[in-house]
N, C-alpha and C positions, 0 to 999 in steps of 0.2 A: 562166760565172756561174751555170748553171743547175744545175752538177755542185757546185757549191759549196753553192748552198741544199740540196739534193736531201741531203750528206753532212751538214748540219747539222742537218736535220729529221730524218733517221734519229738522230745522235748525239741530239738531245732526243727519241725517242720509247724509245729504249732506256734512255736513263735514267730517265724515269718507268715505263717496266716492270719496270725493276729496284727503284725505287723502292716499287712498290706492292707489289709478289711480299717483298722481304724488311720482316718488321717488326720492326725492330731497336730504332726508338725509341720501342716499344709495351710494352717491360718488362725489367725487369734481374734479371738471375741471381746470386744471391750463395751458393757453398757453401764449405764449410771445417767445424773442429770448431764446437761450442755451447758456450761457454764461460759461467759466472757465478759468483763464489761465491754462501755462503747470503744474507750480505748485500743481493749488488746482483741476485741471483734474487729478493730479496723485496721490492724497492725496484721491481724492471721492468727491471733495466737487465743488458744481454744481449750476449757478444759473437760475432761469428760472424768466424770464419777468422784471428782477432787481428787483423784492422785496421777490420772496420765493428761500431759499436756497435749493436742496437735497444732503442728503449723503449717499453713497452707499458706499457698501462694497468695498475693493480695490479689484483688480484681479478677477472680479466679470463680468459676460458677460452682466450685465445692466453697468457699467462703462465702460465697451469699447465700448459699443456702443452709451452712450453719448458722450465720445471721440472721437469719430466718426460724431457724430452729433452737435459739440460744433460750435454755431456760424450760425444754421437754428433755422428757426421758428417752434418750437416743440406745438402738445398739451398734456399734462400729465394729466391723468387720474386714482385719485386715488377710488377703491371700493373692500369693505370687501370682504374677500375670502368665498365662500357659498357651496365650496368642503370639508375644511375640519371641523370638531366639535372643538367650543373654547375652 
């Protein structure tokens, strides 16, 4: 019985070790090309790797500079902000 607990308390400290060591659900990685035409580059609306859309604000210095970038291989990298209080 004791060999029983002893391997269960090991399985759950390993897996909160693992848990804390990878942070996986701390940000998502999106690369592929930058797609837009003049249109939906002027509208905000962006697409990266042809399956996820983004929309940024117009007149916004992230939209000019993926106007800028429309057309390279980008990587986008989205993660929680941990400056300000939710």
């Amino acid at each position: 019985m004791r060999a029983i607990f002893l391997a269960w308390l090991m399985l759950a400290l390993i897996l909160l070790a693992l848990g804390r060591l990878s942070h996986a659900g701390d940000e998502m990685a999106i690369a592929g090309f930058l797609t837009a035409t003049e249109q939906e580059a002027n509208d905000g609306y962006f697409t990266v790797g042809g399956e996820t859309m983004v929309v940024v604000r117009r007149e916004s210095s992230l939209q000019r500079w993926l106007k800028m970038h429309s057309g390279q291989q980008i990587r986008l990298t989205l993660q929680p902000d941990t400056l300000s209080p939710p």
